[in-house]
C-alpha positions as CSV (number, residue, x, y, z in Angstrom):
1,X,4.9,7.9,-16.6
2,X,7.9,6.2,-15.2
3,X,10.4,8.0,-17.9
4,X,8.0,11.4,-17.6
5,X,8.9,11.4,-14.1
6,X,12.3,10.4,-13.8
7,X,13.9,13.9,-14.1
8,X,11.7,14.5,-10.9
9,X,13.8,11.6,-8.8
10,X,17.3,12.5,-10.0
11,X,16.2,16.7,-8.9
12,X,15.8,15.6,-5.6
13,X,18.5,13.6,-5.3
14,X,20.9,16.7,-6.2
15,X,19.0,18.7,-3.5
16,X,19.7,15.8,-0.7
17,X,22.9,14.8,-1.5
18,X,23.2,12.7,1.9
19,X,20.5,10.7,0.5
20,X,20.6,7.5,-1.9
21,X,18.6,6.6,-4.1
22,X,18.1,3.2,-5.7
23,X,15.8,2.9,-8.4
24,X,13.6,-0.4,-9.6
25,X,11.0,-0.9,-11.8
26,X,8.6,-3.7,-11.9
27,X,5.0,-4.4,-13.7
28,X,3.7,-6.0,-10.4
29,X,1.7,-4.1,-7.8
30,X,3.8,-3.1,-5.2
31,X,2.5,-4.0,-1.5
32,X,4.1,-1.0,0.6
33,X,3.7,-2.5,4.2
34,X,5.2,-6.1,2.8
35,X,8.7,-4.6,1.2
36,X,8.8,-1.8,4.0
37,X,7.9,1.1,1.4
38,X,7.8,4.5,3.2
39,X,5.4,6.1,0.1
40,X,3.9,4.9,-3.5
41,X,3.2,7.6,-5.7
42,X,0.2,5.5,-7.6
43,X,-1.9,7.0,-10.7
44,X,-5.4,5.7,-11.4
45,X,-8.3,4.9,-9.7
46,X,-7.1,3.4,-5.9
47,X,-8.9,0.4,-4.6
48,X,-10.9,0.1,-1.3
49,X,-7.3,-0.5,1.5
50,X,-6.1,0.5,4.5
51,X,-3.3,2.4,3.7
52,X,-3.4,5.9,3.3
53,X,-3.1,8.6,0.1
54,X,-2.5,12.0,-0.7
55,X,-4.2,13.5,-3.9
56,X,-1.6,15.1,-5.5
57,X,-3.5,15.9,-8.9
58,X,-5.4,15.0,-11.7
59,X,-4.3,13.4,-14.9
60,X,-6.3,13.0,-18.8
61,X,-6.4,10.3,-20.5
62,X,-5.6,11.1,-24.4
63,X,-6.0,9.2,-27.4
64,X,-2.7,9.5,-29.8
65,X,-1.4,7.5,-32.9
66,X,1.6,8.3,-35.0
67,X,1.6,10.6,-37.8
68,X,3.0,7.2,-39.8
69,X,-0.1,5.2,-38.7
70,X,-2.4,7.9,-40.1
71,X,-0.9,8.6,-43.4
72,X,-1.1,4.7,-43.6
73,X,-4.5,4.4,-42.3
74,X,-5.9,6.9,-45.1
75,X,-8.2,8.4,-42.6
76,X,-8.7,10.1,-39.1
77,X,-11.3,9.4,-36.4
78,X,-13.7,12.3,-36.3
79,X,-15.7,10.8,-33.4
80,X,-15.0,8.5,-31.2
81,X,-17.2,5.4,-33.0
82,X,-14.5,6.1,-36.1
83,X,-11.4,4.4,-33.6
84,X,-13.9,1.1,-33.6
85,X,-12.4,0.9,-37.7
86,X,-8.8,1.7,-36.8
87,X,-6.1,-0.5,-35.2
88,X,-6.2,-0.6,-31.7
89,X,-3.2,-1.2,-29.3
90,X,-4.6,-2.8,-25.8
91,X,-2.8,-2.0,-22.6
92,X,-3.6,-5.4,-20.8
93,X,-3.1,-3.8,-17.5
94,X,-6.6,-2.2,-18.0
95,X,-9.7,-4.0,-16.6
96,X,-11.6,-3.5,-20.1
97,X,-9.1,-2.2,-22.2
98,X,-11.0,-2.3,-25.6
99,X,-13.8,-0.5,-24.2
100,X,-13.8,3.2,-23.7
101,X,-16.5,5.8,-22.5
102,X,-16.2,9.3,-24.5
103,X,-18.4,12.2,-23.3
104,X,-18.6,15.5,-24.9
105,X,-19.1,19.3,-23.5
106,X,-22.3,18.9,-24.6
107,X,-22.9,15.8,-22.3
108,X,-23.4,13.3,-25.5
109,X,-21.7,10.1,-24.5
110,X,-20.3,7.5,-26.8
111,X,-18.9,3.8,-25.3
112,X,-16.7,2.5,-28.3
113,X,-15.6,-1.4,-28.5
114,X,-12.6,-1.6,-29.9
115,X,-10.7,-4.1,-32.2
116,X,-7.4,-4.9,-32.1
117,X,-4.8,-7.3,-32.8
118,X,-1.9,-6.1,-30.6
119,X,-1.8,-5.9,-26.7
120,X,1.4,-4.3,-24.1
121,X,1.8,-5.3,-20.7
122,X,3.6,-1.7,-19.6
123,X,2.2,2.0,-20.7
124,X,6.3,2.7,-21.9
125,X,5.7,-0.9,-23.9
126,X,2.3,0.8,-25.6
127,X,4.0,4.6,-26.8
128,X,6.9,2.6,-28.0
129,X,4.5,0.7,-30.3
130,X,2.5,3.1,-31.0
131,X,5.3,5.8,-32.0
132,X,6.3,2.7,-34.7
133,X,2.9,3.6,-36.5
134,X,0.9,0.2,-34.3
135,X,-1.8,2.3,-34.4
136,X,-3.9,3.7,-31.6
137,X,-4.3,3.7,-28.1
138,X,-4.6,5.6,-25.0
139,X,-2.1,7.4,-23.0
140,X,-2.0,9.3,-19.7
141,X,-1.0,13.0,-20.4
142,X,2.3,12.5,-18.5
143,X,3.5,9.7,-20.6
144,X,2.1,11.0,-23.9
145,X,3.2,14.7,-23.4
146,X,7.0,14.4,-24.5
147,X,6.4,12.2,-27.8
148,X,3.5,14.5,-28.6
149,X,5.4,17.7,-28.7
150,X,8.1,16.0,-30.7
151,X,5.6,15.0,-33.7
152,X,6.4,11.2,-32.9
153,X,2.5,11.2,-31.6
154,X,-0.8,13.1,-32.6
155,X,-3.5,13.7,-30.1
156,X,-6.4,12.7,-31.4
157,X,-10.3,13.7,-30.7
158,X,-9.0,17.1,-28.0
159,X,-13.1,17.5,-28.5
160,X,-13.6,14.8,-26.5
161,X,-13.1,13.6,-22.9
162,X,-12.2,10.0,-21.0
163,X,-12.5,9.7,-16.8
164,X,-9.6,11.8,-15.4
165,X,-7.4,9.8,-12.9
166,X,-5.7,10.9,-9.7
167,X,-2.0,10.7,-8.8
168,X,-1.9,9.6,-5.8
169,X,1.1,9.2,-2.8
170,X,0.0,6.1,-0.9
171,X,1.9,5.6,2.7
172,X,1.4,2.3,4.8
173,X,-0.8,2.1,7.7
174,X,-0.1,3.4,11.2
175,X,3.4,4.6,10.8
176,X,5.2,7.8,11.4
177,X,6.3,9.4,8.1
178,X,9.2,10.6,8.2
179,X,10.4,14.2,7.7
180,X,12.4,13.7,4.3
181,X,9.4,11.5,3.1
182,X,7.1,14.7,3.6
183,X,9.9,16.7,1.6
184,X,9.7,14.4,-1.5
185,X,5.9,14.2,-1.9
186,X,6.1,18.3,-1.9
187,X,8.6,18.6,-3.7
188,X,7.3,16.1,-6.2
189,X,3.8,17.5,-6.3
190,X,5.5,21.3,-7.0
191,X,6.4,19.3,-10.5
192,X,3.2,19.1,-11.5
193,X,2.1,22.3,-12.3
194,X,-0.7,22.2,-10.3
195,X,-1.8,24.5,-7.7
196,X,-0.7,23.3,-4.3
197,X,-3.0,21.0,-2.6
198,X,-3.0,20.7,1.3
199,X,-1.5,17.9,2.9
200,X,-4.4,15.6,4.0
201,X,-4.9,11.9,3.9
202,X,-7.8,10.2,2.4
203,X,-8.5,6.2,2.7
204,X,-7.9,4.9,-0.7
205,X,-11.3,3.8,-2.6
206,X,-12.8,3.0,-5.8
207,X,-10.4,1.0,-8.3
208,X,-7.1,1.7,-9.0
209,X,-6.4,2.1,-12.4
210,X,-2.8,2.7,-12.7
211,X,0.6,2.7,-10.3
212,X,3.6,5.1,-10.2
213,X,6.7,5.1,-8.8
214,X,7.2,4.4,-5.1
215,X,10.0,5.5,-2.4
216,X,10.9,4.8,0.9
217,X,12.9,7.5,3.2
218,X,14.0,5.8,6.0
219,X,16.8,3.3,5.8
220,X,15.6,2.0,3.0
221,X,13.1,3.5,0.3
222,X,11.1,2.4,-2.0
223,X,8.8,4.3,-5.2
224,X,6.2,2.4,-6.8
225,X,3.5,3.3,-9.7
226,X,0.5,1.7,-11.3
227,X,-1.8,1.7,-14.0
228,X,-5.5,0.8,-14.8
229,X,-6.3,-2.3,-13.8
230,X,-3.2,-3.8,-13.4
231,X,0.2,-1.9,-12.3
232,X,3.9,0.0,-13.3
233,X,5.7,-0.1,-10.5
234,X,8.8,1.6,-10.0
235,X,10.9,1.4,-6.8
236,X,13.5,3.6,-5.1
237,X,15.5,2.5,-2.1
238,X,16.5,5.5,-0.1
239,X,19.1,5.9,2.4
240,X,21.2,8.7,4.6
């Protein structure tokens, strides 16, 4: 996601050229009211807090190996019980990531326990393994998209769906957001391809499965991200 996104961050900057932009990335959750972050752009599933998030859209979770690991493998999953025989590359940031709930249009649901030897700490971490033939795994849509329309990565089961997440921007608690915050989060949302969404805030709930980037617009700025279960964080000190 952080890489997907990154053309997204150096866009704005071109079109607010008094801004400044300083960029960080971290696999730690980032606390936005402790390091004075101004807004978090976090994808997953949010946990119960008080600060506050915009939906900015959904995002699919797809399972992808390389064409190398197939040809090597001898076989392809047909359904998801099939990846249960196949290598399987664990994102530890994931509260159960060997176990994975497929559903079908037909409403048929299979929960698959994978096995695997091999386990990343960051979702960039997990493609680069699995575009060296690792085997499989999971990717958001956003991280797998680029490698997948290069031929580095296969999609794998299209037939079947896993739990869509949200990308979220998260803002702290009781403070004014400031005007060139509200002009990223639009401008970054426009990116998506997604129709436009009106601006309203929502308490964050359920379990955060992922983090984004984060930024701050003030005097400082800061971008962070995160991913199931545990978090990708990426931060982005701002300044006129």
């Amino acid at each position: 996601m952080r890489c997907s996104r990154s053309p997204v961050w150096s866009a704005f900057a071109l079109l607010h050229p008094q801004v400044q932009i300083d960029v960080r990335t971290s696999d730690r959750v980032v606390d936005p009211v402790k390091e004075g972050i101004d807004v978090a752009m976090r994808m997953g599933w949010l946990r119960d807090s008080t600060l506050r998030a915009v939906k900015l859209g959904d995002f699919e979770q797809q399972v992808v190996a390389s064409p190398g690991y197939l040809q090597r493998a001898g076989r392809r999953p047909r359904q998801p019980q099939d990846l249960a025989d196949h290598e399987w590359v664990a994102l530890d940031l994931l509260r159960s990531p060997l176990t994975w709930k497929f559903s079908a249009a037909d409403g048929t649901i299979q929960t698959v326990r994978m096995k695997g030897r091999l386990r990343a700490d960051s979702a960039a971490t997990l493609r680069s393994l699995l575009e060296i033939d690792a085997g499989v795994s999971v990717l958001d849509q956003y991280s797998a998209a680029q490698a997948v329309s290069a031929g580095r990565l296969v999609r794998l089961l299209p037939r079947w769906s896993l739990p869509t997440g949200g990308l979220y921007a998260v803002f702290p608690p009781g403070r004014h957001m400031p005007a060139i915050v509200r002009a990223f989060v639009e401008f970054y949302r426009s990116t998506l391809q997604k129709p436009p969404l009106p601006f309203w805030y929502v308490p964050i709930s359920s379990a955060c499965a992922s983090t984004c980037p984060c930024m701050t617009f003030s005097r400082s700025a800061f971008f962070g991200v995160r991913r199931s279960g545990s978090s990708v964080s990426s931060a982005y000190s701002l300044k006129k």
